[in-house]
C-alpha positions in Angstrom: 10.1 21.8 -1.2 6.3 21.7 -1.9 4.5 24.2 -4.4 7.8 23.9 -6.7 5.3 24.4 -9.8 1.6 23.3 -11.0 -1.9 23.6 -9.5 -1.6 23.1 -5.6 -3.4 20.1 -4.9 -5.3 21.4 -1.5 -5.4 25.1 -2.8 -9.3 24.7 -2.7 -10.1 23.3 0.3 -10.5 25.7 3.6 -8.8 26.0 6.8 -10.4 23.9 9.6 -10.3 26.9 12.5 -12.7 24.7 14.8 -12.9 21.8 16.4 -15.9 19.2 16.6 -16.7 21.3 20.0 -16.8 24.8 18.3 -13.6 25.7 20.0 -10.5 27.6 18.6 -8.1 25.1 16.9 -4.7 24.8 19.1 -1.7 25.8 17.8 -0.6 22.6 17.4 -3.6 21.3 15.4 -3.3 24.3 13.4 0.4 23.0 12.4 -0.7 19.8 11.9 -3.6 20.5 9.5 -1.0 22.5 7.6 1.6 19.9 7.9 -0.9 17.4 6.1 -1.4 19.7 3.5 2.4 19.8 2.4 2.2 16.5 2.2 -0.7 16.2 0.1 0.4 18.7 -2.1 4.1 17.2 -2.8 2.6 13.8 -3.1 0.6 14.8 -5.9 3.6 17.0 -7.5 5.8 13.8 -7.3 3.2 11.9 -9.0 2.6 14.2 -10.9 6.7 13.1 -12.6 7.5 10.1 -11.3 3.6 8.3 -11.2 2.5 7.1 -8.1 4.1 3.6 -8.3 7.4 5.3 -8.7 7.1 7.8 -5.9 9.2 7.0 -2.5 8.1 8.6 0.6 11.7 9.7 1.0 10.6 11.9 -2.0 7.6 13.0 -0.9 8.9 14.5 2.7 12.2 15.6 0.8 9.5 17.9 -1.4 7.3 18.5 1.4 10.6 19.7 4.2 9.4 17.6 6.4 11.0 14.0 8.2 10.3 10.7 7.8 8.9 10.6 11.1 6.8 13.2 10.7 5.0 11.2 7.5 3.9 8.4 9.8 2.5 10.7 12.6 -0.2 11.5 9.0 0.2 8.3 6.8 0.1 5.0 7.6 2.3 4.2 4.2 2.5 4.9 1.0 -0.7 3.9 0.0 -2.1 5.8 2.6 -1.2 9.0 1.2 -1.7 7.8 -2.6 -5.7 7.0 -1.4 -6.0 10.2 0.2 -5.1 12.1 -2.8 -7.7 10.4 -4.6 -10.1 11.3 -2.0 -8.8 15.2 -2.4 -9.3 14.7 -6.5 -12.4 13.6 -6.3 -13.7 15.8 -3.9 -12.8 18.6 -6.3 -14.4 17.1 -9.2 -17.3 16.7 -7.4 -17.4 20.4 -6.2 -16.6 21.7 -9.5 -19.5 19.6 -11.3 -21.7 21.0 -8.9 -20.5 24.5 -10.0 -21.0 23.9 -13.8 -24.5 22.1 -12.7 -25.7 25.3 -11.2 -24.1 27.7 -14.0 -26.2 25.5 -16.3 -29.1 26.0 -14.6 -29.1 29.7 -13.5 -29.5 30.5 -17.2 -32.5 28.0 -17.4 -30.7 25.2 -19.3 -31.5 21.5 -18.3 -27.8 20.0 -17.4 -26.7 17.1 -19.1 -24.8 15.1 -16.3 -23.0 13.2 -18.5 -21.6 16.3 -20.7 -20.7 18.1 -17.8 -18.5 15.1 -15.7 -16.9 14.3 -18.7 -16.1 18.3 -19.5 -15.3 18.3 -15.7 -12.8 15.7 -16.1 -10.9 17.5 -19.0 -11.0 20.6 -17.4 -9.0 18.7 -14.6 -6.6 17.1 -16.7 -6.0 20.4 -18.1 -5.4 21.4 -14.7 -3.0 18.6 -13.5 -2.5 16.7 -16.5 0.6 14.2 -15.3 -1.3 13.9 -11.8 -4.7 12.6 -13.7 -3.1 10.2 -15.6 -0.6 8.8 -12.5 -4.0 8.3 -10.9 -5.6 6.9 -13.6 -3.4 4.3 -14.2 -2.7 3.4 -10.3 -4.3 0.1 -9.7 -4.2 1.1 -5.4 -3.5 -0.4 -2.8 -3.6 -4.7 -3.8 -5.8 -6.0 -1.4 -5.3 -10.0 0.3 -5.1 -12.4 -1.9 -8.0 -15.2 -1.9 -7.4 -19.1 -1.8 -4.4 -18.5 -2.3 -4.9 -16.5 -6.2 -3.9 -12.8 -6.0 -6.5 -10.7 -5.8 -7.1 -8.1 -8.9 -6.1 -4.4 -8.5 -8.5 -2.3 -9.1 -8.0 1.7 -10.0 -8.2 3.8 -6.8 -9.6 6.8 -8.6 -12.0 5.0 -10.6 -13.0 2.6 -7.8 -14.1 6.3 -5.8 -15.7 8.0 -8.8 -17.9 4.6 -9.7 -21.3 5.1 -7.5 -21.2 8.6 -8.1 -21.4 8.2 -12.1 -23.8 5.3 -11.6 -26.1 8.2 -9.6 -25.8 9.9 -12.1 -26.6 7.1 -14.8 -29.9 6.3 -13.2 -30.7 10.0 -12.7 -30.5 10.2 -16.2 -32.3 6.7 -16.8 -35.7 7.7 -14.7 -35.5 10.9 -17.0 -35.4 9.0 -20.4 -32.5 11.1 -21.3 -30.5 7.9 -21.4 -30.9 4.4 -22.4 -32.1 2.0 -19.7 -28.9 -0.1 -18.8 -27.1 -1.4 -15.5 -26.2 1.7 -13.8 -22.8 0.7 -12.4 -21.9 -1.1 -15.5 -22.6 2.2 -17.8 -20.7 3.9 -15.1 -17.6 1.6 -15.6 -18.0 1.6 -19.3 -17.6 5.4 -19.2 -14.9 5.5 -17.0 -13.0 3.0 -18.9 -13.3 5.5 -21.3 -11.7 8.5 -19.6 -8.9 5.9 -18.2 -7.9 5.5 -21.6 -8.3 8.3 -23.4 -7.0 11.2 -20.9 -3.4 9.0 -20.1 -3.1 9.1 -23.4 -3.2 12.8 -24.5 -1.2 13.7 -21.6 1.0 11.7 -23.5 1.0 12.9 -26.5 1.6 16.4 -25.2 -1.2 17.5 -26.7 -2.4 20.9 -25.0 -6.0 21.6 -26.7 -7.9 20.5 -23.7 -11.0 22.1 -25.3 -10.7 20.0 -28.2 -10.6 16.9 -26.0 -13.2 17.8 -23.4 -15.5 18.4 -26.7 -14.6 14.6 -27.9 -14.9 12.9 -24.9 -18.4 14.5 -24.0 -19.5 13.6 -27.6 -18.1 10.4 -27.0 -20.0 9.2 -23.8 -23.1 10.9 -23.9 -23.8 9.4 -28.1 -23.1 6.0 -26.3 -26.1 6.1 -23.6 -28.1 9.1 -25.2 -31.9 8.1 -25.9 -32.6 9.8 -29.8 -36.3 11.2 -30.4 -36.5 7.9 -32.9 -36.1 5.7 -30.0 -38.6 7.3 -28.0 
């Protein structure tokens, strides 16, 4: 069964009660918005253990109480479900950065963007550390290959939160606070970062997440940061 231990993955989001039309939810909808859910949330406990390579969809509907058939009337396959998740993780760092953003600013501080995605990242680690890094280190779903050469994985989670970052990086850019470089390429160079360093203090076992958050912010923001000297 689902919820077994650890954050629930879909805790945060809220019930869909209407349709596109305004109208009551049916029953049945109702059941299969809630149905989706279990899913999502013992996919992301099985990754949580097993990584998301490792996880079968047997185990996933065995954690969820749901059937096999049941999976396919949400998921296409197992990707499927893996790329959602992502899309539910990053949806929640996104809606938590805009929480620290505005606690920043309601005292009349000027928010670093940097600082607060990287503290935003820790903060989720610390949250669901062995889902983070299974994420982290899933390359997602291979695409075709071309002329006949494999094409190259490339990280699911990552892959989402890249033009987001790069916003960020050019925010940051137009306001001097950071050097002038290629957006998306500061972007990767930071996430590359977080890809290597989180994996590995989940690790570890290594439970000061305040430590880490401070690191990692110091980290990325004294790799872009503009001093006064340079100005």
């Amino acid at each position: 069964m689902s919820n077994s231990g650890g954050t629930v993955l879909t805790n945060h989001l809220a019930s869909i009660t209407e349709g596109a039309d305004g109208a009551p939810l049916r029953r049945g909808e109702r059941r299969k918005q809630h149905t989706r859910r279990r899913l999502l949330d013992a996919a992301a406990e099985t990754y949580a253990f097993a990584g998301v390579e490792g996880a079968t969809i047997s185990a996933i509907t065995e954690r969820a109480d749901v059937g096999l058939g049941t999976f396919y009337l949400h998921f296409e396959d197992k990707d499927a479900i893996a790329v959602a998740v992502c899309t539910v993780v990053v949806n929640r760092l996104l809606d938590e950065e805009g929480q620290s953003v505005d606690a920043v600013r309601s005292v009349g501080g000027d928010p670093d963007p940097l600082a607060i995605f990287s503290r935003v990242m820790c903060n989720r680690a610390a949250a669901d550390p062995g889902l983070l890094r299974s994420l982290l280190r899933w390359e997602g779903p291979r695409a075709p290959s071309t002329n006949g050469l494999p094409a190259a994985d490339t990280n699911e989670l990552r892959r989402m939160l890249l033009p987001r970052l790069a916003e960020r990086f050019a925010s940051g850019m137009e306001s001097s606070r950071y050097r002038t470089e290629d957006p998306a390429l500061a972007a990767q160079a930071v996430l590359g970062v977080y890809a290597s360093i989180i994996p590995a203090w989940v690790a570890s076992g290594r439970t000061d997440w305040a430590a880490l958050g401070a690191f990692v912010e110091r980290s990325v923001v004294s790799m872009f940061q503009v001093h006064t000297n340079d100005r």
